[in-house]
N, C-alpha and C positions, 0 to 999 in steps of 0.2 A: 275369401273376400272378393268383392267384385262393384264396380263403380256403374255398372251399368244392367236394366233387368236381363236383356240376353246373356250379357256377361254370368249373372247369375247361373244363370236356368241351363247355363252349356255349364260349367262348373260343378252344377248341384247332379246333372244327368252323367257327367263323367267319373266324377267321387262318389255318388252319393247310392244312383239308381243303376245305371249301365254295370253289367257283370265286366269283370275284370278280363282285357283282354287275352294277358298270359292264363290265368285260372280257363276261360272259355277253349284257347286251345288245348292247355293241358286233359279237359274237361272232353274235347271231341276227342284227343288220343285213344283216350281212358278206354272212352266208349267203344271206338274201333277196334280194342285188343280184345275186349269182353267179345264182339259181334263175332270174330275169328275165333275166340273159344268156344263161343256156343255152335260155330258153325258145324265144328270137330266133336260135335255131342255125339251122333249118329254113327260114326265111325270106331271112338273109344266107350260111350258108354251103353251097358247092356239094354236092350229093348228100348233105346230112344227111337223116337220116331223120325224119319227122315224130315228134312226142311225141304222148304222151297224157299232157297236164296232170294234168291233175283227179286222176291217181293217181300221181305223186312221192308218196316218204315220204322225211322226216326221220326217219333212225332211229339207233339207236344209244345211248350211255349217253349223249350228250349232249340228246339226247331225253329221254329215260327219265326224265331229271333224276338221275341217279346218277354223274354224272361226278365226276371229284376234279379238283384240281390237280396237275400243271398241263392247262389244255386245252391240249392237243397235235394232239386230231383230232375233226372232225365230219363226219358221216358222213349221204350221199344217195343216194337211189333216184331216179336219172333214167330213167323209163317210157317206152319206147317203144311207139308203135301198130303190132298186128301187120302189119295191110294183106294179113289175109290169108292168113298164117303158120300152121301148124298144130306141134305138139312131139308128140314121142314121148318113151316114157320107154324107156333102154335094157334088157333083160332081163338083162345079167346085173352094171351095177354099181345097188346101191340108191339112189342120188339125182345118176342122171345123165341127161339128155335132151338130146335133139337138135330143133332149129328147125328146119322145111322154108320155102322162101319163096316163093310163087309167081312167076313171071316178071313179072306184073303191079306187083310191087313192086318198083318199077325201083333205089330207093335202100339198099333192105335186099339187093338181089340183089349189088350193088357189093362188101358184107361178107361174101359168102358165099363156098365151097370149093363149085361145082359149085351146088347148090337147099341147100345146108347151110349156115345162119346161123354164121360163126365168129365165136365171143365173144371173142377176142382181136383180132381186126378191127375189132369194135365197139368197145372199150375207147381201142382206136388214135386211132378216129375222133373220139371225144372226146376225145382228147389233141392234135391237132392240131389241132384245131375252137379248144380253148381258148387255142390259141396267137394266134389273129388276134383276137383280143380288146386292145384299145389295153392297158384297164387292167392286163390278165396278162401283157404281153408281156415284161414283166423278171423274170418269176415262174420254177420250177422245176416244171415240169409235166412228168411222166410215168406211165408204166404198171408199177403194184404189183398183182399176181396178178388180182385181179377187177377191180380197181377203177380211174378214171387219179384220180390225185393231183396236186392243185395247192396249192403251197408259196408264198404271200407273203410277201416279205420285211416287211413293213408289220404282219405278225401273228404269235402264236407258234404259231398253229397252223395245220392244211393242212387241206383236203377232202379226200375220199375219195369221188370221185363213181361211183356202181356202174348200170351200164345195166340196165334191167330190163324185164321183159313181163310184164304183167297176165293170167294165162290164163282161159278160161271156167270151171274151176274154184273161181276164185278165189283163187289162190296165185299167187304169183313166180316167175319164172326169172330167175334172174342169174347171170354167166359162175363156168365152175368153175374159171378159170387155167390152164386147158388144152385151149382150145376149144369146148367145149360147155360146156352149161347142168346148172345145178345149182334143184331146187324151196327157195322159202324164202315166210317171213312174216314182216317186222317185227310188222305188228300185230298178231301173238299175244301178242310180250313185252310190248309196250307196251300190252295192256290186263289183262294180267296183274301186270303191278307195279302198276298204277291200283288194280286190285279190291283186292288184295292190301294196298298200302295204306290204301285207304277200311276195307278190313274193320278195321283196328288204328287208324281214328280219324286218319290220317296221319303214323305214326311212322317209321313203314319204311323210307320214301327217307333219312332222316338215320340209320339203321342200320346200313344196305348202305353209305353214303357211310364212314363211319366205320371201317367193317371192308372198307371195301377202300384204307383207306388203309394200317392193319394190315397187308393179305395184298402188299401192295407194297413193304414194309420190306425192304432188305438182306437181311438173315437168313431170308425167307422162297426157298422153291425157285418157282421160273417155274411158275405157272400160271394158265391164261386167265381174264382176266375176267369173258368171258360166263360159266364154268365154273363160277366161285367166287359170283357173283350168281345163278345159279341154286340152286347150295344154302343160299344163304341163302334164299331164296324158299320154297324146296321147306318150308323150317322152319318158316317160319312161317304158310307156308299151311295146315300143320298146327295153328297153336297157335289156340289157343280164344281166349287177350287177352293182354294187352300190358301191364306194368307203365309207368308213368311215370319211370320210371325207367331211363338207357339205361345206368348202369354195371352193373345188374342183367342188362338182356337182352344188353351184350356177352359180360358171364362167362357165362348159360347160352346163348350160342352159340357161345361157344371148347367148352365140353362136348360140346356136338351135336357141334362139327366132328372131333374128334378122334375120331370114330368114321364119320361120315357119309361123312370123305376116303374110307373104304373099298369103301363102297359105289356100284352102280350108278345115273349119273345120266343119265336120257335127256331130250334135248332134247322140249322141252314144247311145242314147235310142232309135232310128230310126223314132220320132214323127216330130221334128221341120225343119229338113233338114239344110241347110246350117246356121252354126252359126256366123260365120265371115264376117259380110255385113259392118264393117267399112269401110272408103271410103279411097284411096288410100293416102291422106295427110295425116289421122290419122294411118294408116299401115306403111309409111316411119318415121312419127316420132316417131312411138313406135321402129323400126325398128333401127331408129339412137342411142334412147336411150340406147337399148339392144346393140349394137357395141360399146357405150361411156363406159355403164358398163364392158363391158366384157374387153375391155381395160387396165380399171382399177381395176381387178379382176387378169388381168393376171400379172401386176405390182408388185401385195398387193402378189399374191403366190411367186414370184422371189423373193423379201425381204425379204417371210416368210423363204424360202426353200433354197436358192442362198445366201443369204445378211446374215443371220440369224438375221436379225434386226426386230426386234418384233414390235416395234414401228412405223416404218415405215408402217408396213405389215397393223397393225389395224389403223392406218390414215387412207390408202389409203379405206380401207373397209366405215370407216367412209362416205368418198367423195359420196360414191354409195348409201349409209341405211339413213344417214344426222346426225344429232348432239344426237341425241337420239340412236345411237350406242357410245358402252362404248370407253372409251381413254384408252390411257396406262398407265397403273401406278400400 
C-alpha cells in the first residue's frame, strides 16, 4: 500500500517487477560455475572443440539489467576458436553464412557436412557434452533452434547456451536453426542501453523494466522483447532529458508508442534489418492499447497534480499495471 504515486511505482518495481536481489545473485553464481564447466569441455570431453575464453558473452536482458520477473532465462555466448575456419556470407539470403573448416581442425571437422561447419551439430555437441557433467545429469538438457538449453530442477530458470565464433571482422556468428550461421553482436545492445542510460543520469533501465512488465500483461498481443526495448530505446535516444519523474515519462511513452508501433524499426546492430514485421491487426491493437493507457495515465497525473487526490491518481494507475500495483492506503 502506498499514500503516494511515487511511493507506489518504487513499491510496485520492487515487489512486483525488479528480479529479486538475492535470486539475481544466486542467479550470476549459477551461471559462473556452468561458464568454468564448460570451460573444462575441451580438456575432459572427447572431440570438443577448443574455446576461445576471453570472448564468451553474457548477453541478453538478463545482462542488460532489463530483465523482469520472473527470471525464466539467461542467456550465453559459448566462443569457439576457429583453428582455421574461414565464413562466407551467402549471396542471396541477407544474414546467412556458411563456415569452412580446414581438415587441420580435426574437432570442428567431426561437426561438419563434408568442410561445412553444421550449426546444429554444434549445438548437439554441447548438448551432450552437458550431459556428462555429474552436477547436470538429472537436468533437462536439450536443443532449442540456436541455442542447447539446460533446465535445473534446483532453479526457476534454464540457460540458453548459444555456440559462437568470433570473426576477424569483429562480429559473431551463431547457428541460424538450420544449419548455418547467422552474423550478430551482443555488444552493440549492451553498450547501447549503457550510453543510453548514462545519458539520462541512469533512469532508463527502471523504465524499460517497468514498461515491459506493461507490454507482458494479458491484454497485451505477443510481441518480442528485443522488439519492444528497442523502441523504447530508439525514444529516448531521441529525448534531450529525462524528468524525475517516471509517471510522467510512462504516459509520454504510451503516446510515442501509439504511433511508433507503426513504424519502421531496424535492428540497431545493423545484422537483422527490419525488426517490426507484425502484421497490421497486431500494430493497431498494440497501438489502441498504448492510446487506452496513455489516457488513463493522463487522468491518474490530473488527480495526482490538479485533484491532489492521491487515491484516485494510484487507482487510476492500477487500471493500466492490474491488481499487482499497490492500493492506497
Amino acid at each position: 500500500m502506498a499514500q503516494t504515486v511515487t511511493q507506489a511505482f518504487n513499491e510496485f518495481n520492487k515487489d512486483i517487477v525488479n528480479l529479486d536481489a538475492d535470486r539475481t545473485k544466486t542467479a550470476r553464481s549459477s551461471r559462473d560455475w556452468l561458464i568454468n564447466q564448460l570451460n573444462q569441455f575441451p580438456l575432459k570431453i572427447d572431440d570438443f572443440p577448443t574455446l576461445y575464453e576471453s570472448k564468451h558473452i553474457k548477453f541478453g536482458s538478463f545482462a542488460r539489467n532489463t530483465k523482469i520477473r520472473p527470471l525464466d532465462d539467461i542467456d550465453l555466448f559459448l566462443t569457439f576458436n576457429a583453428n582455421g575456419a574461414t565464413y562466407l556470407k551467402s549471396l542471396l539470403h541477407t544474414n546467412t553464412y556458411s563456415i569452412t573448416v580446414p581438415e587441420s581442425a580435426l574437432s570442428l571437422r567431426k561437426l561438419c557436412d563434408g568442410n561445412e561447419l553444421n550449426s546444429i551439430k554444434v549445438v548437439n555437441k554441447i548438448v551432450s557434452s552437458l550431459s556428462k557433467v555429474d552436477h547436470y545429469k538429472n537436468a533437462a538438457i536439450h536443443r532449442r533452434q540456436e541455442a542447447a538449453t539446460l533446465e535445473l530442477s534446483s532453479y526457476e530458470w534454464k540457460f540458453d547456451i548459444v555456440p559462437a565464433f568470433i570473426t576477424v571482422d569483429d562480429f559473431y556468428l551463431i547457428p541460424d536453426g538450420n544449419g548455418k550461421w547467422k552474423a550478430t553482436d551482443p555488444r552493440i545492445d549492451q553498450n547501447r542501453v549503457s550510453e543510453i542510460n548514462q545519458k539520462h543520469n541512469g533512469k532508463i533501465l527502471q523504465i524499460i523494466r517497468t514498461l515491459k512488465y506493461w507490454q507482458k500483461r494479458p491484454t497485451m498481443p505477443t510481441i518480442s522483447s528485443y522488439l519492444f526495448e528497442t523502441i523504447i530505446l530508439n525514444y529516448y535516444d531521441n529525448k534531450s532529458d529525462v524528468t524525475d519523474y517516471v509517471d510522467f515519462e510512462i504516459r509520454d511513452f504510451f503516446n510515442e508508442l501509439q504511433y511508433a508501433i507503426y513504424s519502421s524499426v531496424m535492428d540497431p546492430k545493423g545484422f537483422q534489418g527490419e525488426l517490426n514485421t507484425l502484421d497490421y491487426d497486431t500494430k493497431k491493437k498494440i497501438s489502441d492499447l498504448a492510446k487506452n493507457s496513455y489516457d488513463k495515465a493522463n487522468l491518474a497525473i490530473y488527480y495526482e497534480t490538479k485533484e491532489k487526490d492521491m487515491q484516485k491518481s494510484i487507482n487510476k494507475w492500477g487500471e493500466i499495471f492490474g491488481s499487482d500495483f499497490p492500493s492506497y492506503g
